[in-house]
PyMOL Python script that loads the backbone (N, CA, C, O; Angstrom):
from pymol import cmd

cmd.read_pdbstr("""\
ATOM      1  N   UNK A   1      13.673  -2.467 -72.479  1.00  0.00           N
ATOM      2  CA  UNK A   1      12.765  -3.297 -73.226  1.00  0.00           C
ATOM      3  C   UNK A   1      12.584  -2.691 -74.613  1.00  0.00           C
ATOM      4  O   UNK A   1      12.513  -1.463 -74.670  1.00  0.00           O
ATOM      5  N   UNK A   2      12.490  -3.488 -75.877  1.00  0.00           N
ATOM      6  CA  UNK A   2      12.307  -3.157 -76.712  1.00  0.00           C
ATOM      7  C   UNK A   2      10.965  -2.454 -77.409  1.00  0.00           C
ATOM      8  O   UNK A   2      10.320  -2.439 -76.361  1.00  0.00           O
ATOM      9  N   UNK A   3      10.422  -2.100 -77.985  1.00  0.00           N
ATOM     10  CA  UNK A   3       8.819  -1.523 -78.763  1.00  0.00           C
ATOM     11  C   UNK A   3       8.609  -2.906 -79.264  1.00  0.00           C
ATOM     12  O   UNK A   3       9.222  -3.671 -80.009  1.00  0.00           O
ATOM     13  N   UNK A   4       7.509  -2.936 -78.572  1.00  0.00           N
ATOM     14  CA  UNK A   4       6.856  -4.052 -79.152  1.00  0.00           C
ATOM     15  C   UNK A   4       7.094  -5.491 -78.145  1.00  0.00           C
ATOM     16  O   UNK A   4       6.234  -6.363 -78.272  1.00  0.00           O
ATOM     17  N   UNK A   5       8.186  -5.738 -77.203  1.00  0.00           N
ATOM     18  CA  UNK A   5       8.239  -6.827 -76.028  1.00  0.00           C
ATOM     19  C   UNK A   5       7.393  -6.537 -74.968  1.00  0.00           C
ATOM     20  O   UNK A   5       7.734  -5.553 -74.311  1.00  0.00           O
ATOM     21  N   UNK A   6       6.145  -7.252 -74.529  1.00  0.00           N
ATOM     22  CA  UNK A   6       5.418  -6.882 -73.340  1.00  0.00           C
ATOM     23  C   UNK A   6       4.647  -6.333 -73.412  1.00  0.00           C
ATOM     24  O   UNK A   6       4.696  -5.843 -72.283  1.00  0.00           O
ATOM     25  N   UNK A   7       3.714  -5.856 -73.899  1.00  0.00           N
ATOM     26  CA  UNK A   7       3.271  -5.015 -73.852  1.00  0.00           C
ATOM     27  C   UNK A   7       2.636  -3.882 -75.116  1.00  0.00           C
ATOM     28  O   UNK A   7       3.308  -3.923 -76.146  1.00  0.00           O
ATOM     29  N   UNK A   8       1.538  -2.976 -75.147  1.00  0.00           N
ATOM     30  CA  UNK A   8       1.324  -1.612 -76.057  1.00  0.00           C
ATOM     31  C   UNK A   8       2.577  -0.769 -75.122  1.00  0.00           C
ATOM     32  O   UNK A   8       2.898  -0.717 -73.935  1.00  0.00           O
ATOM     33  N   UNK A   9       3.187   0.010 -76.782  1.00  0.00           N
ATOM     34  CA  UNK A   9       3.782   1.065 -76.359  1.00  0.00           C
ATOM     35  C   UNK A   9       3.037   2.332 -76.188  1.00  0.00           C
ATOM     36  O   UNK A   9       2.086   2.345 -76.968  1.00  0.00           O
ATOM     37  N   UNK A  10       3.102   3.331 -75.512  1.00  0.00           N
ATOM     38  CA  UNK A  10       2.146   4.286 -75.391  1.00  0.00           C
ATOM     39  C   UNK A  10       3.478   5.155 -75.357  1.00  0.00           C
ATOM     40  O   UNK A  10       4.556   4.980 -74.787  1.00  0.00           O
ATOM     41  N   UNK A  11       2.760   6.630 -76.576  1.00  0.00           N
ATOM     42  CA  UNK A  11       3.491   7.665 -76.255  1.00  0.00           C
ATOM     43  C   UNK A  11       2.821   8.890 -75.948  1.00  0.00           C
ATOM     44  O   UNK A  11       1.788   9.075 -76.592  1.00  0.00           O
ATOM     45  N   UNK A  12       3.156   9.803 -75.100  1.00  0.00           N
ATOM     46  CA  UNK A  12       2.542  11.319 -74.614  1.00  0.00           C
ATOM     47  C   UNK A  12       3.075  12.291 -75.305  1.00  0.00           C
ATOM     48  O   UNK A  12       4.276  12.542 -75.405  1.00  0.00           O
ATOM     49  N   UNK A  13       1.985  12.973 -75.895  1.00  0.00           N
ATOM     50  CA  UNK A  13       2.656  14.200 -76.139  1.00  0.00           C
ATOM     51  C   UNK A  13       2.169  15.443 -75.307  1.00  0.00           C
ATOM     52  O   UNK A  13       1.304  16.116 -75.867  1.00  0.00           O
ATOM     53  N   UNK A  14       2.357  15.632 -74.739  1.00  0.00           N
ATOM     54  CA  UNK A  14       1.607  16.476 -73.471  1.00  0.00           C
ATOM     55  C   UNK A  14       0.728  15.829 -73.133  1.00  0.00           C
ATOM     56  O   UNK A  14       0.920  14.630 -72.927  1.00  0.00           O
ATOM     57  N   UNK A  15      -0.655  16.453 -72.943  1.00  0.00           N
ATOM     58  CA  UNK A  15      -1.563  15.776 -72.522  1.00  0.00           C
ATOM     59  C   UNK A  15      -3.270  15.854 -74.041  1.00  0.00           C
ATOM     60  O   UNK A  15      -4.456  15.548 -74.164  1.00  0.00           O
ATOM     61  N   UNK A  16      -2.351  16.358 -74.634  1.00  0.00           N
ATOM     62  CA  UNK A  16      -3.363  16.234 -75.886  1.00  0.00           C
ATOM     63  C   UNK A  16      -3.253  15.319 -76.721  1.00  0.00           C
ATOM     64  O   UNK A  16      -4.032  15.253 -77.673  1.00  0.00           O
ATOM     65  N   UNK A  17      -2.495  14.635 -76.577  1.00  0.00           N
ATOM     66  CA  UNK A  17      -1.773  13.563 -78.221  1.00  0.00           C
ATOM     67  C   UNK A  17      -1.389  11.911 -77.662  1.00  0.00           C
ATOM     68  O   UNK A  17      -0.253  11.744 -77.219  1.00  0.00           O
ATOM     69  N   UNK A  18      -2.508  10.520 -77.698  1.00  0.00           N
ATOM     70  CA  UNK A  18      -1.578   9.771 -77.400  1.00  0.00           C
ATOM     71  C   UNK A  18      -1.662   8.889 -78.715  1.00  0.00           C
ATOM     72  O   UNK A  18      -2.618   8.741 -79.476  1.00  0.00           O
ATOM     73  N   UNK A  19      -0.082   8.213 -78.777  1.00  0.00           N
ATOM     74  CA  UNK A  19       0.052   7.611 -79.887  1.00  0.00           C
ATOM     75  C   UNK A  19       0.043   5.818 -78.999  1.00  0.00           C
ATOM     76  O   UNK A  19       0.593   5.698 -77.905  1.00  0.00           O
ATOM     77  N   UNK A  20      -0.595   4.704 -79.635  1.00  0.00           N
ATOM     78  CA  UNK A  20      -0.756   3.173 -79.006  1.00  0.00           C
ATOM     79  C   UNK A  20      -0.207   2.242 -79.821  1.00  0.00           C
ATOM     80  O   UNK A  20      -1.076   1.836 -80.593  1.00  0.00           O
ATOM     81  N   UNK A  21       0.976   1.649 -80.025  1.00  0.00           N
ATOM     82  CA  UNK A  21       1.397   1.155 -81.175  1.00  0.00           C
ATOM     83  C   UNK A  21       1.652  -0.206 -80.292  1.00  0.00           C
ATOM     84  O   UNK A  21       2.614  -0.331 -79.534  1.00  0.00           O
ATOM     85  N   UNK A  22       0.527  -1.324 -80.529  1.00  0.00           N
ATOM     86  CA  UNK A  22       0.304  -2.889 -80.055  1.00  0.00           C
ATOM     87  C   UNK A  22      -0.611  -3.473 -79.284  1.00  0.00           C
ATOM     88  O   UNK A  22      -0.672  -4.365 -78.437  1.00  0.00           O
ATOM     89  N   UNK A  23      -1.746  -2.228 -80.168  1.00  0.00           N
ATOM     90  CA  UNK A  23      -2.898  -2.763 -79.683  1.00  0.00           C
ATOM     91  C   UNK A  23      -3.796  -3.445 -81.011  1.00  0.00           C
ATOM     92  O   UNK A  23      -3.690  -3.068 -82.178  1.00  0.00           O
ATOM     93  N   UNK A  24      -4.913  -4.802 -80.393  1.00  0.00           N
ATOM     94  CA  UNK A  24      -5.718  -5.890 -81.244  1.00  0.00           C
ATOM     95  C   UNK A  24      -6.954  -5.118 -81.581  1.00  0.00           C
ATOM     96  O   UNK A  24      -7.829  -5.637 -82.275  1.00  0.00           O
ATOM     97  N   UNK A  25      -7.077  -3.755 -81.064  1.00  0.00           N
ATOM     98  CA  UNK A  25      -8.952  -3.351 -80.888  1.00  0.00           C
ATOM     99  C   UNK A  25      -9.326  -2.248 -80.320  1.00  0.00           C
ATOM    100  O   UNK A  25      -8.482  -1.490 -79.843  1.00  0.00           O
ATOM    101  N   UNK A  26     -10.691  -1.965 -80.274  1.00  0.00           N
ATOM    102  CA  UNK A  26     -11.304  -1.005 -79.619  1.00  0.00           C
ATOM    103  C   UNK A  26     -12.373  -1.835 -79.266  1.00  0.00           C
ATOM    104  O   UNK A  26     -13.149  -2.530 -79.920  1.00  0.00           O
ATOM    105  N   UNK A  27     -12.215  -1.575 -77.959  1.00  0.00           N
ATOM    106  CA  UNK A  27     -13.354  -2.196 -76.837  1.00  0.00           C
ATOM    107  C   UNK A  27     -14.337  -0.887 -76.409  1.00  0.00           C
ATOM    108  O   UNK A  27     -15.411  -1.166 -75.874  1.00  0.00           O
ATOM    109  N   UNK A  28     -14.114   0.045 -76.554  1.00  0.00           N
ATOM    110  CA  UNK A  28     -14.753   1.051 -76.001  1.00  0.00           C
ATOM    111  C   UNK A  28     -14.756   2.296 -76.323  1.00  0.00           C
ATOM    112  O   UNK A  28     -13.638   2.306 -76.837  1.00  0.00           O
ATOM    113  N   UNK A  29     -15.129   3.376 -76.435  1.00  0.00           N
ATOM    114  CA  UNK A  29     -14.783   4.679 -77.264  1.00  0.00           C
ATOM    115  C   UNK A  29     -15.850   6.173 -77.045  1.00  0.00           C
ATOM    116  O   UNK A  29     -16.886   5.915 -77.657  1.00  0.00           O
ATOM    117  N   UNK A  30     -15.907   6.909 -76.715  1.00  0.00           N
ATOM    118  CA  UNK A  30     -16.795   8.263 -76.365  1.00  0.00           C
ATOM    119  C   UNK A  30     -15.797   9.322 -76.434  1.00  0.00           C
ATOM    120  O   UNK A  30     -14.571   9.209 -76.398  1.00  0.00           O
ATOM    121  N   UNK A  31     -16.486  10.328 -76.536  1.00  0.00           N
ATOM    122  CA  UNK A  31     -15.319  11.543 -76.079  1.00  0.00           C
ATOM    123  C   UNK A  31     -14.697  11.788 -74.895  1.00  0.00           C
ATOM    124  O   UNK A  31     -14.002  12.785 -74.700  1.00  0.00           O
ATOM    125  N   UNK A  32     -14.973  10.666 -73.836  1.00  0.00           N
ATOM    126  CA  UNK A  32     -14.648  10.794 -72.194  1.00  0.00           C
ATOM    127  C   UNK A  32     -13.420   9.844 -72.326  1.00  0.00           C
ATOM    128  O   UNK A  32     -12.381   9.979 -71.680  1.00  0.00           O
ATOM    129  N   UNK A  33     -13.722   8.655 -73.440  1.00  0.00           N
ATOM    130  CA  UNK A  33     -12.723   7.528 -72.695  1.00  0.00           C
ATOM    131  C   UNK A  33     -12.444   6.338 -74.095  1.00  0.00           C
ATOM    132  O   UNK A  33     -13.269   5.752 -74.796  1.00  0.00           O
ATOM    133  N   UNK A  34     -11.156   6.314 -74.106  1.00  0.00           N
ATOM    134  CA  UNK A  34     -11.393   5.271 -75.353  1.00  0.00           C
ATOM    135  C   UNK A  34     -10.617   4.036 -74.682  1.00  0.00           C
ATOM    136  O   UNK A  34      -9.610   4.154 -73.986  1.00  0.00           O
ATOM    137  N   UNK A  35     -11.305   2.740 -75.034  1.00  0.00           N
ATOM    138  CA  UNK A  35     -10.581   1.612 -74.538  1.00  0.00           C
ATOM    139  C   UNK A  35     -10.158   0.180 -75.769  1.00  0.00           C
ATOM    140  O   UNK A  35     -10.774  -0.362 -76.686  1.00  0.00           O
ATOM    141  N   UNK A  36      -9.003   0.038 -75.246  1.00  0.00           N
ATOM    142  CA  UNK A  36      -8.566  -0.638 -76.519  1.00  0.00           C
ATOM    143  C   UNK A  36      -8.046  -2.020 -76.261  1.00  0.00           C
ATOM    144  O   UNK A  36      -7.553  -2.176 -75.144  1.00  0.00           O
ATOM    145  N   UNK A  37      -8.053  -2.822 -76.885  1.00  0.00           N
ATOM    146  CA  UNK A  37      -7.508  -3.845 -76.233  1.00  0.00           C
ATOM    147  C   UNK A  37      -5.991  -4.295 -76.476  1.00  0.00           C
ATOM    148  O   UNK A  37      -5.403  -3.616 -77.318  1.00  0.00           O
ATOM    149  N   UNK A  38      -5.404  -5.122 -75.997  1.00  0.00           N
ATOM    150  CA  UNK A  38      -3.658  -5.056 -76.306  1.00  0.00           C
ATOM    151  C   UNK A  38      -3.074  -6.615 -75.841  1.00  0.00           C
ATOM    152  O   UNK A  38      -2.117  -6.699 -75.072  1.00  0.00           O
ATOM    153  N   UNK A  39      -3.751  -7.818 -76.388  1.00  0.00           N
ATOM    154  CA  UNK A  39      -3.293  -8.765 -75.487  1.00  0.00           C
ATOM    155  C   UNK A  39      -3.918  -9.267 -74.433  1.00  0.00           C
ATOM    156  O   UNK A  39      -5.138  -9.434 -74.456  1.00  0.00           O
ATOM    157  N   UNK A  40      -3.154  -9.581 -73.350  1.00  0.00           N
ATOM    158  CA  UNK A  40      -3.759  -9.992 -72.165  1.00  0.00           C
ATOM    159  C   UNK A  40      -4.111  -8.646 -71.479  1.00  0.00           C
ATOM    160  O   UNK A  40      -4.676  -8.587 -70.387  1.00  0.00           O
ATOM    161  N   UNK A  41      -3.691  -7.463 -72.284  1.00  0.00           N
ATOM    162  CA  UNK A  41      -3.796  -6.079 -71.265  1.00  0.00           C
ATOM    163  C   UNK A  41      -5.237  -5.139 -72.015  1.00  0.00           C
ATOM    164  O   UNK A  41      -5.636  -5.023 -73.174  1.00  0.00           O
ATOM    165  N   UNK A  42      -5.626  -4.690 -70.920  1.00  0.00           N
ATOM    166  CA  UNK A  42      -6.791  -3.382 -71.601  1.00  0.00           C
ATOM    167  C   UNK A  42      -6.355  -2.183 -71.073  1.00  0.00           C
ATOM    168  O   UNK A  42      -5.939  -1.946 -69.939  1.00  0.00           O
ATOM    169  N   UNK A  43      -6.547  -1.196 -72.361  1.00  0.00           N
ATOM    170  CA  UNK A  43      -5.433  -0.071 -71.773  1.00  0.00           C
ATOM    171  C   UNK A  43      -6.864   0.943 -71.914  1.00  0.00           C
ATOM    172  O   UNK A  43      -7.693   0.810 -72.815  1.00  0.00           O
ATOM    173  N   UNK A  44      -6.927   1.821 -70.973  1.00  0.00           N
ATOM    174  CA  UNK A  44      -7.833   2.643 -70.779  1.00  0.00           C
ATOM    175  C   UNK A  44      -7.609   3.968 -71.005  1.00  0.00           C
ATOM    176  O   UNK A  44      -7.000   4.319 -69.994  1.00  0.00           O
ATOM    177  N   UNK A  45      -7.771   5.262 -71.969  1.00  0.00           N
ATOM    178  CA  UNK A  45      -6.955   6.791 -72.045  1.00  0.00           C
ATOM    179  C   UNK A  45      -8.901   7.285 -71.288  1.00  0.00           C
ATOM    180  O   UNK A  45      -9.956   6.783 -71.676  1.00  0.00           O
ATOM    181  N   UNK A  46      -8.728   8.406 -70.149  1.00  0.00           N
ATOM    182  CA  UNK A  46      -9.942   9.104 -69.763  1.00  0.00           C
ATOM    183  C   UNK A  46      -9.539  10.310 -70.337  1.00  0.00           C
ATOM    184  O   UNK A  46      -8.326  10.517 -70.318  1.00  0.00           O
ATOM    185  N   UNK A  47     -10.399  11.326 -70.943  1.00  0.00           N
ATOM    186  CA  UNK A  47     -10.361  12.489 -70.791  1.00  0.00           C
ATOM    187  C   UNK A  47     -11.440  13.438 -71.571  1.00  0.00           C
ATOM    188  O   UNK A  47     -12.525  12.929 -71.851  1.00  0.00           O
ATOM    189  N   UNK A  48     -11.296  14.208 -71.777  1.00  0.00           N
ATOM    190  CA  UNK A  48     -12.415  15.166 -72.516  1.00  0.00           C
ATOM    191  C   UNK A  48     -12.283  15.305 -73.864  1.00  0.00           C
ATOM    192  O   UNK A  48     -11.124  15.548 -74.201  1.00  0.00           O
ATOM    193  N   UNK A  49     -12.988  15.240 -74.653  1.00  0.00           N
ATOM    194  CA  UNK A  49     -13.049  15.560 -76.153  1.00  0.00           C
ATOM    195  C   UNK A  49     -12.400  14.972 -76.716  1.00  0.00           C
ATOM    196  O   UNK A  49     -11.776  15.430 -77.673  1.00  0.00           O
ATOM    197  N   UNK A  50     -12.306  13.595 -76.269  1.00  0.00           N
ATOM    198  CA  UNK A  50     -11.187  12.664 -76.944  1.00  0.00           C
ATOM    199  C   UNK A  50     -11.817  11.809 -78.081  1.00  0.00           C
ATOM    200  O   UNK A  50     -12.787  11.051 -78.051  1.00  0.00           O
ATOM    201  N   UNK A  51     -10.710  12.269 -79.416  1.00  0.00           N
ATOM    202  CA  UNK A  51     -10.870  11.658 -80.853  1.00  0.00           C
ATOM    203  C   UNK A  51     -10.144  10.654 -80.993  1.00  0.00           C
ATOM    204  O   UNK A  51      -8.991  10.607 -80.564  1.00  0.00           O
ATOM    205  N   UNK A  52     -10.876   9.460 -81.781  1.00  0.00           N
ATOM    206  CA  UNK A  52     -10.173   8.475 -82.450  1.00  0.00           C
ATOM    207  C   UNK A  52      -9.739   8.705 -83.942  1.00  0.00           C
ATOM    208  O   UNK A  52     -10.352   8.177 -84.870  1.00  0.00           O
ATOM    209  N   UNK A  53      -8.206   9.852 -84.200  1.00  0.00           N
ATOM    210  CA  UNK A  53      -7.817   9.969 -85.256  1.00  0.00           C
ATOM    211  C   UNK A  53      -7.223   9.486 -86.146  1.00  0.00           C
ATOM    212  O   UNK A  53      -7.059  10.080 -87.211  1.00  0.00           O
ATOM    213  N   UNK A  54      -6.772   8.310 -85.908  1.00  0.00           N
ATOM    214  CA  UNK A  54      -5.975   6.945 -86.551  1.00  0.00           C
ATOM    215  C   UNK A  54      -6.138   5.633 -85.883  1.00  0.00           C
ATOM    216  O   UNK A  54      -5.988   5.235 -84.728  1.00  0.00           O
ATOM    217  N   UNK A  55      -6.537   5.034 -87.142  1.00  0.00           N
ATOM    218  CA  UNK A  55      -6.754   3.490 -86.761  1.00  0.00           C
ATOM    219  C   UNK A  55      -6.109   2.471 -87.412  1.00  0.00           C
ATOM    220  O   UNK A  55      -6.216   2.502 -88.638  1.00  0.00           O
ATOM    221  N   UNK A  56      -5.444   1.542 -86.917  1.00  0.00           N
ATOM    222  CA  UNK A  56      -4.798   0.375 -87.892  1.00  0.00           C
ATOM    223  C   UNK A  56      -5.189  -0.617 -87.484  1.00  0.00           C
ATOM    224  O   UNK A  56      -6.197  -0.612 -86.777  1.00  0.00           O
ATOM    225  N   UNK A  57      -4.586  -1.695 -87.762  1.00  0.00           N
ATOM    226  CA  UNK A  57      -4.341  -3.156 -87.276  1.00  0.00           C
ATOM    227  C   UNK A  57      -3.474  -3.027 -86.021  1.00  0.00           C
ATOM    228  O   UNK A  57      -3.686  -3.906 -85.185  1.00  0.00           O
ATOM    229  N   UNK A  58      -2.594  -2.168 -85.730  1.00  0.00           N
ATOM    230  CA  UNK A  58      -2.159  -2.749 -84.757  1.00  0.00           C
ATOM    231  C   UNK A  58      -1.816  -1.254 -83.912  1.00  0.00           C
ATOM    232  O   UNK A  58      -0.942  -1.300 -83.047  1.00  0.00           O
ATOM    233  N   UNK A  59      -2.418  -0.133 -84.143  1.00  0.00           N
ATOM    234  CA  UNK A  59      -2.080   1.198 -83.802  1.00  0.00           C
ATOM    235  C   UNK A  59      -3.282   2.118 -83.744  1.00  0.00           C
ATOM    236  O   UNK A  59      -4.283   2.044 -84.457  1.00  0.00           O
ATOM    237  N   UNK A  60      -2.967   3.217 -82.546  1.00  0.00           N
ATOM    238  CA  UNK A  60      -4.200   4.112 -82.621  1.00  0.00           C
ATOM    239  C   UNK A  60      -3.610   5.606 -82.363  1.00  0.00           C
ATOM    240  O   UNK A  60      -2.702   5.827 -81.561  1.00  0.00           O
ATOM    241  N   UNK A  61      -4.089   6.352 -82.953  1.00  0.00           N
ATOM    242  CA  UNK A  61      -3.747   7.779 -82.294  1.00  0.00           C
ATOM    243  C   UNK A  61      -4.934   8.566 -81.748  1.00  0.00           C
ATOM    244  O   UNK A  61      -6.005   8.754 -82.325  1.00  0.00           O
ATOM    245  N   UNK A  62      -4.602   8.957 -80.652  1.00  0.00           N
ATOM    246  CA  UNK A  62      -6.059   9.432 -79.524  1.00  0.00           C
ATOM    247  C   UNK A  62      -5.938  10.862 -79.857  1.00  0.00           C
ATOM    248  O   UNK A  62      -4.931  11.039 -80.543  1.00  0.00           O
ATOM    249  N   UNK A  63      -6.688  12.108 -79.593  1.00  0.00           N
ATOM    250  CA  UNK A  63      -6.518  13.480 -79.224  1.00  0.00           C
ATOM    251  C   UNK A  63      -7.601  13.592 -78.863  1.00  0.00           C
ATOM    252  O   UNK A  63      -8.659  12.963 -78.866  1.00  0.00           O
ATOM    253  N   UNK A  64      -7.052  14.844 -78.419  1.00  0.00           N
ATOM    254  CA  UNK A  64      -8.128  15.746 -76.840  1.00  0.00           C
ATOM    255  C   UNK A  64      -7.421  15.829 -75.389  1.00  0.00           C
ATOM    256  O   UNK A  64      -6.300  15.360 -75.189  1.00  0.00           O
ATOM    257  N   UNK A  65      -7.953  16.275 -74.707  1.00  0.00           N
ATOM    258  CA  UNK A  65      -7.367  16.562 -73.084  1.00  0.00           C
ATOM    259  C   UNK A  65      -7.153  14.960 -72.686  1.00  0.00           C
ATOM    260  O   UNK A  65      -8.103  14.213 -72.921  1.00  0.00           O
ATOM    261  N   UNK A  66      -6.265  14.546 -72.250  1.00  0.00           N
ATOM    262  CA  UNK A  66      -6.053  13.541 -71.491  1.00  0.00           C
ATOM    263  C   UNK A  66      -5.554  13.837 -70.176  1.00  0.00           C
ATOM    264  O   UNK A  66      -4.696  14.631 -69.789  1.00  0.00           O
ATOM    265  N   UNK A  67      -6.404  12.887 -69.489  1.00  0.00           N
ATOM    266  CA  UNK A  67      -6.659  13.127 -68.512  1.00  0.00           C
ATOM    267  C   UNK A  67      -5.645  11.796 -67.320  1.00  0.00           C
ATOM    268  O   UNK A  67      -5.123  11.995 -66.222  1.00  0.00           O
ATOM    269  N   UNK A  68      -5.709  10.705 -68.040  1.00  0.00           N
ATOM    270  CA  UNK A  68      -5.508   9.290 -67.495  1.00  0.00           C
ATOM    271  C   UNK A  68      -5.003   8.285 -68.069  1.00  0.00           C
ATOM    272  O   UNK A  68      -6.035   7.832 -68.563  1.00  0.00           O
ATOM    273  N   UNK A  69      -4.274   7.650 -68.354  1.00  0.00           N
ATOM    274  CA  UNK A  69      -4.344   6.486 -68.614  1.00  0.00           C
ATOM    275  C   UNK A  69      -3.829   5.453 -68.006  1.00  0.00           C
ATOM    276  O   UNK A  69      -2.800   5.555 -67.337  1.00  0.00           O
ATOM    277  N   UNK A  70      -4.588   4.137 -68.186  1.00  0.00           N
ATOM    278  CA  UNK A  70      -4.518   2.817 -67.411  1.00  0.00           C
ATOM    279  C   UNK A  70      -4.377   1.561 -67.783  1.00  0.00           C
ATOM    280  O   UNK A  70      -5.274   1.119 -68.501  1.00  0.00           O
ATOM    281  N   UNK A  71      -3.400   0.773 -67.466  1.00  0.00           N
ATOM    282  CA  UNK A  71      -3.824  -0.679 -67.914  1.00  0.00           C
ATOM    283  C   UNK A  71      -4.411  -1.416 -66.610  1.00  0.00           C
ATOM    284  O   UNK A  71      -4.204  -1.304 -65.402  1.00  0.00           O
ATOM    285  N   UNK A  72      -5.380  -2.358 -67.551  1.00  0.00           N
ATOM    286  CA  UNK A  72      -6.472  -3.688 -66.445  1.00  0.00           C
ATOM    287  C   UNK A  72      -5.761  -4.849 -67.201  1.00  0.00           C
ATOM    288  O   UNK A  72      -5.599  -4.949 -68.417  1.00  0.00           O
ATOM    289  N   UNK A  73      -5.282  -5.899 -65.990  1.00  0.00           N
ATOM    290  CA  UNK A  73      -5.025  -7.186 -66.835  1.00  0.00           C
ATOM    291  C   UNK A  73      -6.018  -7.842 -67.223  1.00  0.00           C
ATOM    292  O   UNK A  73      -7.103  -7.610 -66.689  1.00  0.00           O
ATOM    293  N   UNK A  74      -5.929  -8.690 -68.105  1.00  0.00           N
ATOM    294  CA  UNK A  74      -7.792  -9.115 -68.203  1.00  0.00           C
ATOM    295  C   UNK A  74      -8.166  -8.595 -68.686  1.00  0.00           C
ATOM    296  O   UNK A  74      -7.764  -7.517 -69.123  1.00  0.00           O
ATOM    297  N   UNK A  75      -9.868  -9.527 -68.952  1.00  0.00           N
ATOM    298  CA  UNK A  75     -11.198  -9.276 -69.918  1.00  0.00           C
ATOM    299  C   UNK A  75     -11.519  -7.629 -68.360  1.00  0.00           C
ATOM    300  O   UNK A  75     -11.171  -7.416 -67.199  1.00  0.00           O
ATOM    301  N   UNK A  76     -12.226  -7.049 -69.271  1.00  0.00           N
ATOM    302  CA  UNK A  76     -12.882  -5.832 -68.505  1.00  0.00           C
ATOM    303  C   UNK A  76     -14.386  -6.633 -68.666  1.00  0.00           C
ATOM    304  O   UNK A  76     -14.668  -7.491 -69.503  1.00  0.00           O
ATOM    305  N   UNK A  77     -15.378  -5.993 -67.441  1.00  0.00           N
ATOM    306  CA  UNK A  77     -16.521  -6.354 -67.901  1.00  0.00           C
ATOM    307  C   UNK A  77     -17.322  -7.063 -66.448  1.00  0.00           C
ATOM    308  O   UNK A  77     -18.462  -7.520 -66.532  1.00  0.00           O
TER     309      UNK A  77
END
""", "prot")
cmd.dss("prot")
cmd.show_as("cartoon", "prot")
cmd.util.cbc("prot")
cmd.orient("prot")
C-alpha cells in the first residue's frame, strides 16, 4: 500500500518518537495520551510524558515513552 492509501501512516522510532502523516485533528491530548483524528479512523498513542512537537494540517510528531498505540473506527465518545 502506498503513504497516504487507507489510512494515517504511523512511524516508530523506538518507543520515544512517533511521526502521523494523515491525520484531520486532535481530539484529545495530555502527557498520558494524545488522540487524533484520521478520517473514518481515531488513532490513539498512550504513554508517559508525551509531547505534541509538530503540528500541521495533515501531520503530527508525538515524543515521550510510548507506550501504545491504537486505531477505533468511528466517532470515539
Amino acid at each position: 500500500m502506498e503513504k497516504g492509501q487507507g489510512g494515517p501512516v504511523v512511524e516508530l522510532y523506538g518507543n520515544r518518537r512517533a511521526v502521523v502523516d494523515g491525520c484531520d485533528g486532535i481530539v484529545d491530548y495530555d502527557q498520558e495520551k494524545v488522540v487524533l483524528r484520521a478520517g473514518r479512523l481515531t488513532l490513539e498513542i498512550q504513554g508517559e510524558g508525551l509531547r505534541l512537537t509538530r503540528l500541521t494540517e495533515s501531520s503530527a510528531v508525538i515524543q515521550g515513552r510510548i507506550h501504545q498505540v491504537s486505531y477505533v473506527y468511528g466517532e470515539r465518545g
